[in-house]
C-alpha atoms as a printed R data frame, in Angstrom:
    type eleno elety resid chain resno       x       y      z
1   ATOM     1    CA   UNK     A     1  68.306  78.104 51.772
2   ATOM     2    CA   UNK     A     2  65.900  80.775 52.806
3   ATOM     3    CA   UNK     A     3  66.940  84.155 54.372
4   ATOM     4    CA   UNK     A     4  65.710  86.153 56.708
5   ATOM     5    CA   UNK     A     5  65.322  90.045 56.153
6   ATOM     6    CA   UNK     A     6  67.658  90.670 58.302
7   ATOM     7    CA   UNK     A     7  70.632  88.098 56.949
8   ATOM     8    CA   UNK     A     8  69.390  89.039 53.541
9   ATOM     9    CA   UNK     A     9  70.246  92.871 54.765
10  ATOM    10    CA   UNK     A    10  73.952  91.773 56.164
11  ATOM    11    CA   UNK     A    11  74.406  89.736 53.241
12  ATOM    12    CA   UNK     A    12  74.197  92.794 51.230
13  ATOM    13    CA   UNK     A    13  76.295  94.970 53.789
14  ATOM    14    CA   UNK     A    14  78.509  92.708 53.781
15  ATOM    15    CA   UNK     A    15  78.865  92.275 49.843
16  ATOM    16    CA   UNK     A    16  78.927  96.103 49.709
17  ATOM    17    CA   UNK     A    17  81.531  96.562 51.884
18  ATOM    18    CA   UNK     A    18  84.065  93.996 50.770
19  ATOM    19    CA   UNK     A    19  83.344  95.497 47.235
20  ATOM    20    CA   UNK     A    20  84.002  99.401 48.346
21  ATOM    21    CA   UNK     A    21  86.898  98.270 50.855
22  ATOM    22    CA   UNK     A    22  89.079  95.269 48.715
23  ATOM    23    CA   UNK     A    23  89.982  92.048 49.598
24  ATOM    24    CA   UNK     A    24  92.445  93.402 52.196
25  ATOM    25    CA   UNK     A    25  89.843  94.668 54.669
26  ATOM    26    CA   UNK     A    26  87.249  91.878 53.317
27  ATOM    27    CA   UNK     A    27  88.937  89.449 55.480
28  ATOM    28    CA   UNK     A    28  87.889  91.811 58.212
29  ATOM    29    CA   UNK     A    29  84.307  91.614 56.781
30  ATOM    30    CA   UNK     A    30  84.237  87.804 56.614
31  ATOM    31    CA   UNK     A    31  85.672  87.826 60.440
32  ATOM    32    CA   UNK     A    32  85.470  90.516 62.280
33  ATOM    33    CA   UNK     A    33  86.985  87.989 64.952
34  ATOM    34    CA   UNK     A    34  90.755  88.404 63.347
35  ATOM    35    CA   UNK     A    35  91.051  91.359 65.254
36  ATOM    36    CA   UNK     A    36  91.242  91.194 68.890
37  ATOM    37    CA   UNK     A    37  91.670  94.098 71.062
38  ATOM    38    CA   UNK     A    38  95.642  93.732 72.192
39  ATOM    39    CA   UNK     A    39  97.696  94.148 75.223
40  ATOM    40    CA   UNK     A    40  99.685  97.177 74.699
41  ATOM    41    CA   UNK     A    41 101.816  98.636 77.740
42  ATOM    42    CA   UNK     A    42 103.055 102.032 75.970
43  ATOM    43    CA   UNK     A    43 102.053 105.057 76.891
44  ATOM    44    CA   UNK     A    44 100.124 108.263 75.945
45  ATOM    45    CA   UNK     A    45 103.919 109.372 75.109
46  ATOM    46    CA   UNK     A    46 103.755 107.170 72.240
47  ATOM    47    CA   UNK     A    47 100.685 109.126 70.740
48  ATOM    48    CA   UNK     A    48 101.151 110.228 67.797
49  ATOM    49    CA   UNK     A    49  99.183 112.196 64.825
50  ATOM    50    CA   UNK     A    50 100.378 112.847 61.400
51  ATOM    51    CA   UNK     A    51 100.593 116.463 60.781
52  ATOM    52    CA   UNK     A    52 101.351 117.448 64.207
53  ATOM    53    CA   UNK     A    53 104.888 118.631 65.578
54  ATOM    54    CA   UNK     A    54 105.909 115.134 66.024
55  ATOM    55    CA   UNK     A    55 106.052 113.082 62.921
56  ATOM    56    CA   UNK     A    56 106.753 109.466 63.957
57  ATOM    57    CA   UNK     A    57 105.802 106.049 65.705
58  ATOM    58    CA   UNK     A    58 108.812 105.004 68.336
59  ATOM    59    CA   UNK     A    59 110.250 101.930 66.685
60  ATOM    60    CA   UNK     A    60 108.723  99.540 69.583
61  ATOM    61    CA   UNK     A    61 105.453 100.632 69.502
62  ATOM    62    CA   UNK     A    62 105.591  99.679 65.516
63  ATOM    63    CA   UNK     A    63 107.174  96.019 66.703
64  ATOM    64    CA   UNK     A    64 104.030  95.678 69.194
65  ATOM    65    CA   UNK     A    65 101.395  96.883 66.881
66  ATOM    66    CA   UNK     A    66 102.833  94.501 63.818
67  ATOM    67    CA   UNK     A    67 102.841  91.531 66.364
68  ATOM    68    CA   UNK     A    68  99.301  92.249 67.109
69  ATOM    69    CA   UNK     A    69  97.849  92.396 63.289
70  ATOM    70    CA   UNK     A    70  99.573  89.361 62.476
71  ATOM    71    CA   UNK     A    71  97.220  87.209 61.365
72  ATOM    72    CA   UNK     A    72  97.335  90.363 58.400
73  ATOM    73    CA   UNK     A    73 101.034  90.111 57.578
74  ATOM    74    CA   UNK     A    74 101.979  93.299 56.230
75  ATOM    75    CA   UNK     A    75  98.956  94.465 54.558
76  ATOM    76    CA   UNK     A    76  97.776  96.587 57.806
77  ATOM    77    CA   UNK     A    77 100.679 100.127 57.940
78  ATOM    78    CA   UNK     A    78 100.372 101.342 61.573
79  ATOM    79    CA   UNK     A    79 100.056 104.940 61.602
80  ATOM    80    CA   UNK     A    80  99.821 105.851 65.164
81  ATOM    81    CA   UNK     A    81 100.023 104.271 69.008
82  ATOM    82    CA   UNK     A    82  98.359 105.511 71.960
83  ATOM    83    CA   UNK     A    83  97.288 104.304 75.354
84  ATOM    84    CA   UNK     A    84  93.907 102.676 74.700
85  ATOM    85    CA   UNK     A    85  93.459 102.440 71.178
86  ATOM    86    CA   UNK     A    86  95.700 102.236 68.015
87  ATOM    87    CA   UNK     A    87  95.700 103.482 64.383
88  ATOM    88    CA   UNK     A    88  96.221 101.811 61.188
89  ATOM    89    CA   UNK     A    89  95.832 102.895 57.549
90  ATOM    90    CA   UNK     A    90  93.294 101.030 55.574
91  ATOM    91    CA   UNK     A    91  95.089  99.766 52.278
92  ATOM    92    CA   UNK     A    92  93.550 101.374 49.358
93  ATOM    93    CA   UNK     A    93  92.163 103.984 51.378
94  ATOM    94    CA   UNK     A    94  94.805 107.323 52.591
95  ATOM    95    CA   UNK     A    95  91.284 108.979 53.954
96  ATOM    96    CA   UNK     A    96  90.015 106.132 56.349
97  ATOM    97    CA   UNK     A    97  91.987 104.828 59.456
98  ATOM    98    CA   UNK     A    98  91.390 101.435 61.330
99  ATOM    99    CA   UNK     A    99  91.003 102.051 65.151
100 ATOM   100    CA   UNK     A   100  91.368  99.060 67.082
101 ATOM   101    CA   UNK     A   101  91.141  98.717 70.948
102 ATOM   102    CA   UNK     A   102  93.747  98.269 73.343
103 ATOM   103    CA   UNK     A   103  93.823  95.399 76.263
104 ATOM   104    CA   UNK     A   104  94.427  97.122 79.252
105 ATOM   105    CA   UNK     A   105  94.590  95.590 83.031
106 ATOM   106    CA   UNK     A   106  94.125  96.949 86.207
107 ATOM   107    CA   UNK     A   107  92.565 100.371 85.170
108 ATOM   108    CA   UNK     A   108  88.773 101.582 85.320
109 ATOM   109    CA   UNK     A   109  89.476 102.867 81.160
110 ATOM   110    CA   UNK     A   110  87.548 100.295 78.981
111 ATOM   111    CA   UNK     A   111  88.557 100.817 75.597
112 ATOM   112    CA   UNK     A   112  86.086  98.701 73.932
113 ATOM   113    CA   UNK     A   113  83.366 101.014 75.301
114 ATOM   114    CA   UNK     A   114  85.064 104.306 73.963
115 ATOM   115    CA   UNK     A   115  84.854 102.405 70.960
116 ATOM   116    CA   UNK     A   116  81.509 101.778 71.050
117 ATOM   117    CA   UNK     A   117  80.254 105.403 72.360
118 ATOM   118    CA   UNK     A   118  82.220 107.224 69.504
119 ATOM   119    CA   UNK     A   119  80.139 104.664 66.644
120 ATOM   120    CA   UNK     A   120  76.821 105.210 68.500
121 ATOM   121    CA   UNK     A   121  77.246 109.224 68.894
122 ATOM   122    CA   UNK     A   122  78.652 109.524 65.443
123 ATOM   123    CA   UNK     A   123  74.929 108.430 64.126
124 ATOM   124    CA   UNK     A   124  73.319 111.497 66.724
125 ATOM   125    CA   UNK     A   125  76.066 114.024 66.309
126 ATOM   126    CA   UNK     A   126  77.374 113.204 62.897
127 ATOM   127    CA   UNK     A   127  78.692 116.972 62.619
128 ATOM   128    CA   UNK     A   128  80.520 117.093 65.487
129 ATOM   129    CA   UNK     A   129  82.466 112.891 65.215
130 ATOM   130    CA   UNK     A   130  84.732 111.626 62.421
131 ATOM   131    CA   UNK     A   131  82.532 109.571 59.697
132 ATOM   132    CA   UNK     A   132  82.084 105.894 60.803
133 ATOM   133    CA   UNK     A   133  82.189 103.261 58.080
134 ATOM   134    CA   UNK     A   134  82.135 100.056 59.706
135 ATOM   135    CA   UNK     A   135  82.664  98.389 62.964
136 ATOM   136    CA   UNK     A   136  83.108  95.175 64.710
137 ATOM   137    CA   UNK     A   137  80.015  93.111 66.197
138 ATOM   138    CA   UNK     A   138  81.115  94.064 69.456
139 ATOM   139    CA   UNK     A   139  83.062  97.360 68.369
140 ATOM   140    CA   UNK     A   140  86.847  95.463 69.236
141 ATOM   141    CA   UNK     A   141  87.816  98.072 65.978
142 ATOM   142    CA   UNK     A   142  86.035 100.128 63.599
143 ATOM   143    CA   UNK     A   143  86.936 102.037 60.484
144 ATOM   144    CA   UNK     A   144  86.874 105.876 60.682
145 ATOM   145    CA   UNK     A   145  87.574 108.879 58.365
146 ATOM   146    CA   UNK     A   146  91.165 110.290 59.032
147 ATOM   147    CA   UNK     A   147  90.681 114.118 60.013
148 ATOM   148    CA   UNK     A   148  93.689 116.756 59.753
149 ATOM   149    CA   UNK     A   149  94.221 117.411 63.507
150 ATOM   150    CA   UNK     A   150  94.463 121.337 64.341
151 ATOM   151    CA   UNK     A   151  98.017 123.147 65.179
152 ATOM   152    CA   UNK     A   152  96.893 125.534 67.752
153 ATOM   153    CA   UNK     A   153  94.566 127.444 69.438
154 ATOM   154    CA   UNK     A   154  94.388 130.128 66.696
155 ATOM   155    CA   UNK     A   155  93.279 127.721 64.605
156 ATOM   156    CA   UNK     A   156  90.778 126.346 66.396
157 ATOM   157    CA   UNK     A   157  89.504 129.954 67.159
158 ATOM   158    CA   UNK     A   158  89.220 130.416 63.523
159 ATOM   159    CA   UNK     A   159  87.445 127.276 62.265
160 ATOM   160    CA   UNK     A   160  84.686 127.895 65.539
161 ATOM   161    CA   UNK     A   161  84.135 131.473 64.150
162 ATOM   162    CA   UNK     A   162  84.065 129.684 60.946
163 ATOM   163    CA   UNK     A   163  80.947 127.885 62.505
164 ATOM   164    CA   UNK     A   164  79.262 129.876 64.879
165 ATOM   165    CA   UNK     A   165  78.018 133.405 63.887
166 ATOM   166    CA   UNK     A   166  78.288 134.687 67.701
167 ATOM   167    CA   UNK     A   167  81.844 133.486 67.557
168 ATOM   168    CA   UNK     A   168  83.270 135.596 64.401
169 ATOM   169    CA   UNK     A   169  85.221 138.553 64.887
170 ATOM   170    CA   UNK     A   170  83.220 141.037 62.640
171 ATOM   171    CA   UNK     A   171  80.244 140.147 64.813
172 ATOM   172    CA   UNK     A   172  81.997 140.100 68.136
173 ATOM   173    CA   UNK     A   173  83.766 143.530 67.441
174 ATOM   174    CA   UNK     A   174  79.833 144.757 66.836
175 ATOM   175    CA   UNK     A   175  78.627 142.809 69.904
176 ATOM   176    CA   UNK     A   176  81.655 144.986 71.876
177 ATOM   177    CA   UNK     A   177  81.634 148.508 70.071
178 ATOM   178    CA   UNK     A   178  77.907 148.829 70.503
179 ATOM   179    CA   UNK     A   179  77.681 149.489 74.744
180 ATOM   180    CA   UNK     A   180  80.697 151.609 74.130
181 ATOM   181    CA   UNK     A   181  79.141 153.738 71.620
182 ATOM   182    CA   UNK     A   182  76.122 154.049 74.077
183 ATOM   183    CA   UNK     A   183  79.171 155.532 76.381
184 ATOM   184    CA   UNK     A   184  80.522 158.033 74.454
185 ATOM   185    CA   UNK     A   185  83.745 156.306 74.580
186 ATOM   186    CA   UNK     A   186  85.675 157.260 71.480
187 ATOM   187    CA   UNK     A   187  89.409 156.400 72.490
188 ATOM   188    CA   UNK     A   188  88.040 153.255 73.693
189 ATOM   189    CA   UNK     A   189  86.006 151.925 70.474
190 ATOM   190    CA   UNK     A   190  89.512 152.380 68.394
191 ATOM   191    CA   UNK     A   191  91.185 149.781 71.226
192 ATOM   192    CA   UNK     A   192  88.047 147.295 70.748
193 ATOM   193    CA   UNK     A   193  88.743 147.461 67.390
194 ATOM   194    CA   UNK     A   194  91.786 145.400 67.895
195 ATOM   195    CA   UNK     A   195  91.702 141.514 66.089
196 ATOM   196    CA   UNK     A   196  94.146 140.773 68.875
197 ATOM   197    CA   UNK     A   197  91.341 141.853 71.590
198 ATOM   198    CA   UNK     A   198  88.952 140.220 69.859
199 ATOM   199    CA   UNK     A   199  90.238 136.956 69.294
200 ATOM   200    CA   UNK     A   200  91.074 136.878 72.663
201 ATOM   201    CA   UNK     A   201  87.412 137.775 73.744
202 ATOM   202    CA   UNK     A   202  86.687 134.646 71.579
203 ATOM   203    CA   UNK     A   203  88.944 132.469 73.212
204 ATOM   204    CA   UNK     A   204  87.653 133.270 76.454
205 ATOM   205    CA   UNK     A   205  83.735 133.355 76.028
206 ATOM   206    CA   UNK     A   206  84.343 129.784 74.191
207 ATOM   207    CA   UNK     A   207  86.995 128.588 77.174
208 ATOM   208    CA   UNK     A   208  84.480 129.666 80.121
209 ATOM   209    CA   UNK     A   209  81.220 127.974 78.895
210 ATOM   210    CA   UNK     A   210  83.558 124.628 78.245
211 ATOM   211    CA   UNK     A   211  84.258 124.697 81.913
212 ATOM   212    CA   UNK     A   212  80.358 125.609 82.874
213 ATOM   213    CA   UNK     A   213  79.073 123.257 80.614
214 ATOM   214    CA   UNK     A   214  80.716 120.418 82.990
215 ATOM   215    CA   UNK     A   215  78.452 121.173 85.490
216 ATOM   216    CA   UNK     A   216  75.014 121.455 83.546
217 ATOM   217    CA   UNK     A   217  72.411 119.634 83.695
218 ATOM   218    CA   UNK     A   218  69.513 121.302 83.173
219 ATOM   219    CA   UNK     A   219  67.931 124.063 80.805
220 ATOM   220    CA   UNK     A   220  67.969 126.643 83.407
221 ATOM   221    CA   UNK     A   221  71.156 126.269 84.479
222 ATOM   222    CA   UNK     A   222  72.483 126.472 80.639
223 ATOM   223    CA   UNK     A   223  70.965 129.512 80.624
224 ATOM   224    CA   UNK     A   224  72.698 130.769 83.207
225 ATOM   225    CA   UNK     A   225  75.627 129.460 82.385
226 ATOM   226    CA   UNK     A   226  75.585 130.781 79.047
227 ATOM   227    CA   UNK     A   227  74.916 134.681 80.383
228 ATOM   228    CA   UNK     A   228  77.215 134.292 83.161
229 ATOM   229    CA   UNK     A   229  80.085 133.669 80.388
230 ATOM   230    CA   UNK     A   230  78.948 136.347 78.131
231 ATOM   231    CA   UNK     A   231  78.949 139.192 81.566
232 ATOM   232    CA   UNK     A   232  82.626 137.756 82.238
233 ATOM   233    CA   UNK     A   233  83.913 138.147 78.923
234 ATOM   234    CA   UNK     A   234  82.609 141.917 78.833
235 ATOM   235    CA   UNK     A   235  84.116 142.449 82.094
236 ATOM   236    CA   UNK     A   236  87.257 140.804 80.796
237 ATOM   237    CA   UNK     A   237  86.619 143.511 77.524
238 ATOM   238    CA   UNK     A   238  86.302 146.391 79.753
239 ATOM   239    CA   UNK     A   239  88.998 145.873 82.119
240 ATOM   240    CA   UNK     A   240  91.675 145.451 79.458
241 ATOM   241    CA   UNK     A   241  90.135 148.447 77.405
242 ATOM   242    CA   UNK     A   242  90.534 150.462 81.076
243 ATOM   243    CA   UNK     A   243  94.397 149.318 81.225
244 ATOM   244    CA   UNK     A   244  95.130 150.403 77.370
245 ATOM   245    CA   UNK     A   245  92.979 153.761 78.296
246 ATOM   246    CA   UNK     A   246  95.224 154.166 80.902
247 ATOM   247    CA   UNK     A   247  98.524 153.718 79.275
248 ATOM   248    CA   UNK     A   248  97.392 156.491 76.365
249 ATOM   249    CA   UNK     A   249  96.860 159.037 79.309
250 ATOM   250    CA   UNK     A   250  92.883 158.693 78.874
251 ATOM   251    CA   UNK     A   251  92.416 158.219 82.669
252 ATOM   252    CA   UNK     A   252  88.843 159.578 82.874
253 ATOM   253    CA   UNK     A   253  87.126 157.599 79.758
254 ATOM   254    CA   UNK     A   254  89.390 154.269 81.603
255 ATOM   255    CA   UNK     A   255  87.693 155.509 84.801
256 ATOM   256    CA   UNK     A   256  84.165 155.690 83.242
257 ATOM   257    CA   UNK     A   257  84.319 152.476 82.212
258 ATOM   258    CA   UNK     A   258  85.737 150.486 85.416
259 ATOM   259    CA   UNK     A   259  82.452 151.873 87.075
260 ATOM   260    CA   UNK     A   260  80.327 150.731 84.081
261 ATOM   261    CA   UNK     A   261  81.752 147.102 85.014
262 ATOM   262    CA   UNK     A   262  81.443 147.380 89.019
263 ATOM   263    CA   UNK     A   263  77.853 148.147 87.816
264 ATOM   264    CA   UNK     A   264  77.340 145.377 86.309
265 ATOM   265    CA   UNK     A   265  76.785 143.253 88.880
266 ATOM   266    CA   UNK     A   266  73.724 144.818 89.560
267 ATOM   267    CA   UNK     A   267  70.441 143.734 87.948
268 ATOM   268    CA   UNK     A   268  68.726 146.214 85.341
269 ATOM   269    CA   UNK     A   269  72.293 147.339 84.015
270 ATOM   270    CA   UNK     A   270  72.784 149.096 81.219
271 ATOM   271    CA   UNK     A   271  75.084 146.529 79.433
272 ATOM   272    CA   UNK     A   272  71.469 143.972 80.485
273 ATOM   273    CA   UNK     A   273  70.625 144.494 76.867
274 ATOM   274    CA   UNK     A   274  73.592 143.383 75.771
275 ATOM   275    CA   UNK     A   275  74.463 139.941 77.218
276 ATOM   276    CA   UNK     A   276  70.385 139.593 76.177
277 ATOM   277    CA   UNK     A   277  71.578 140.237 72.889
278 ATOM   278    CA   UNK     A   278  74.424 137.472 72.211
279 ATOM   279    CA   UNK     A   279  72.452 135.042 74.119
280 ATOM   280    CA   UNK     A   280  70.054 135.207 71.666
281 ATOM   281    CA   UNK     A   281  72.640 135.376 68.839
282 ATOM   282    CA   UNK     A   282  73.815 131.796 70.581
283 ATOM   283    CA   UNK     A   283  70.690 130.098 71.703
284 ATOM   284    CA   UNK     A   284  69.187 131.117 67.703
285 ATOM   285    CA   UNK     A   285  72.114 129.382 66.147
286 ATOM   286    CA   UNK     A   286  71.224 125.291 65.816
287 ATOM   287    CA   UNK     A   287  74.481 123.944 65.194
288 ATOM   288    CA   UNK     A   288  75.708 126.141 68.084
289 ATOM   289    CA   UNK     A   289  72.622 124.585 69.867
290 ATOM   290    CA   UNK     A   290  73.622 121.479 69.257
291 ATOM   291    CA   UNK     A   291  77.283 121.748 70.009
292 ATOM   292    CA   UNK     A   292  75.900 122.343 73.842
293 ATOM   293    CA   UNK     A   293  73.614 119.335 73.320
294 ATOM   294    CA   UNK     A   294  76.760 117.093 72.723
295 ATOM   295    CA   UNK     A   295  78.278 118.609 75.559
296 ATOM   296    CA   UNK     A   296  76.085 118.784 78.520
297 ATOM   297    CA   UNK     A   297  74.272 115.150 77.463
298 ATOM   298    CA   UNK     A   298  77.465 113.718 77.542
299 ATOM   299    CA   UNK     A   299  79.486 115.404 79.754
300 ATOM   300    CA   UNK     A   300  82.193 116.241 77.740
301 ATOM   301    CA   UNK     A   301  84.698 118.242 79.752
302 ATOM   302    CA   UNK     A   302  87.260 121.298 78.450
303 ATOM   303    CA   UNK     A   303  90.203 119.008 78.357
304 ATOM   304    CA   UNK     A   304  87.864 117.300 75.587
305 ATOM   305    CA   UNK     A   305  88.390 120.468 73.483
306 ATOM   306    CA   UNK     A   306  92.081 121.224 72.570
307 ATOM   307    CA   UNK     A   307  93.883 121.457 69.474
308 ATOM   308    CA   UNK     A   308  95.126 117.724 69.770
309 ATOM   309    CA   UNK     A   309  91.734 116.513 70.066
310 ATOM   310    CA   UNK     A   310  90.186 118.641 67.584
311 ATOM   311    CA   UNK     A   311  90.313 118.250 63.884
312 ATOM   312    CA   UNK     A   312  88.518 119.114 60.274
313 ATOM   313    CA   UNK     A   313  87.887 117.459 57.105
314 ATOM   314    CA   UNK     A   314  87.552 119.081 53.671
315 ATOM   315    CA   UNK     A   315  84.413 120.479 54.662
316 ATOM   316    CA   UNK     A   316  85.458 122.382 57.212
317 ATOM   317    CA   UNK     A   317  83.764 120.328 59.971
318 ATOM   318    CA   UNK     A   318  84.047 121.051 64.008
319 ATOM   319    CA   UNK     A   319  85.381 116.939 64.345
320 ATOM   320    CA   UNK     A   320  86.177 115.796 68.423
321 ATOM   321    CA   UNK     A   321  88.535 113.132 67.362
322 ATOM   322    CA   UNK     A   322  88.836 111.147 71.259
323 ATOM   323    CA   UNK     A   323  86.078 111.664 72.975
324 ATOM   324    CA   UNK     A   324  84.304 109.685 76.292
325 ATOM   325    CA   UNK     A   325  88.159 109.421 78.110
């Protein structure tokens, strides 16, 4: 029997895969067809992550999920539940997890097509997705590296500053120190030396251009967006610098520097140079770059980025874990 390139090139997928997976997840490979996308009626409640504050499956959602593997027995361990798609441990395997779609009625949610945006962006924004191993024809399930979900917002803080220059604190505390230094402000450079302040800072500039970015669509208005973050986080900077000032009895160098910021409204400003500055510091970064690729092209929102739905690998890696909800 004669081949075709492209059954000879399946044929060898195929052979590759059952070889690097087992004979567990080779029935998979033979028919991608024994796994269905199933009706499940639990709710985001159920939801659950190893490694985060909660620590198990309710014993239901196990019960449903079993019922709906069964043409695998036992081989397939669930490992967590959620609304649209569910999580199974691939045997052989503790790094890789089996995500398999959800049926759901009478909702506008297609679970099947979350499925298939996360393979098909994985292959454009590989840093940024969970490493995709295989998937079915029409992306029913797929097999996906398991990522250690974050704690917190400290930690995410940390493992951004960990990626973007603009975004770590020895830079940031520069980026702030520098206009007041140009001020003469001595009590206030020791506050802005604060990590607390800082990290803060952080969390704000990287909070506000979340929320712009849901609203850009062009380069111009990225742009904008981008400095319009960058003048609100100084403001923020200033204002709590002022209140500190303040409390220490330094009312004229807090007074100084509240007129600084109602000046900065105005174009030609002396803290101009400044926002010019980290724009450039964050438009000359390309992974930062392409961090606001992935979210304006496809309009990722700020609910998209929380500790829940953010996670790493050994690498270090920025990973989105749902995304496209």
């Amino acid at each position: 029997m004669k081949l075709t390139r492209k059954e000879l090139v399946l044929l060898i997928e195929s052979e590759y895969e059952r070889e690097y997976f087992g004979d567990d997840i080779g029935e998979l490979i033979d028919d991608p067809y024994s796994i269905e996308p199933f009706e499940n009626e639990l709710t985001h409640d159920y939801l659950e992550y190893k490694g985060s504050k909660k620590d198990h499956i309710a014993a239901d959602a196990y019960d449903e999920i079993k019922l709906s593997v069964r043409a695998f027995g036992d081989k397939l361990k669930p490992y967590g539940v959620g609304s649209f798609r569910s999580l199974f441990e691939v045997p052989g395997h503790p790094d890789l997890l089996l995500k398999v779609a959800n049926e759901l009625y009478n909702t506008s949610y297609d679970p099947i097509d979350m499925n298939r945006k996360e393979v098909q962006k994985f292959n454009v924004y590989s840093e940024f997705f969970p490493k995709v191993y295989m998937h079915h024809p029409e992306y029913h399930w797929y097999i996906v590296e398991k990522v250690r979900v974050l704690h917190d917002y400290e930690e995410m803080i940390d493992l951004f500053s960990k990626h973007f220059k603009f975004a770590r604190r020895s830079y940031f505390k520069k980026f702030l120190i520098v206009p007041l230094k140009d001020l003469k402000l001595r009590e206030a450079i020791k506050i802005a030396k604060s990590d607390l302040l800082i990290d803060n800072l952080i969390d704000n500039l990287t909070t506000s251009i979340f929320k712009k970015m849901e609203k850009v669509n062009t380069k111009s208005m990225l742009t904008n967006a981008l400095r319009d973050s960058i003048k609100k986080v100084i403001l923020y900077a200033f204002s709590s610098i002022a209140k500190q000032l303040n409390r220490l009895g330094k009312s004229q160098e807090a007074t100084k520097l509240k007129l600084v910021a109602m000046l900065m409204s105005k174009k030609g400003s002396m803290i101009d140079k400044h926002i010019d500055e980290m724009y450039y510091k964050m438009t000359s970064d390309r992974k930062f770059r392409k961090f606001l690729e992935l979210i304006v092209d496809e309009r990722l929102s700020s609910s998209d980025f929380r500790p829940s739905n953010m996670g790493t690998d050994d690498s270090g890696r920025i990973i989105i874990i749902d995304a496209f909800i």
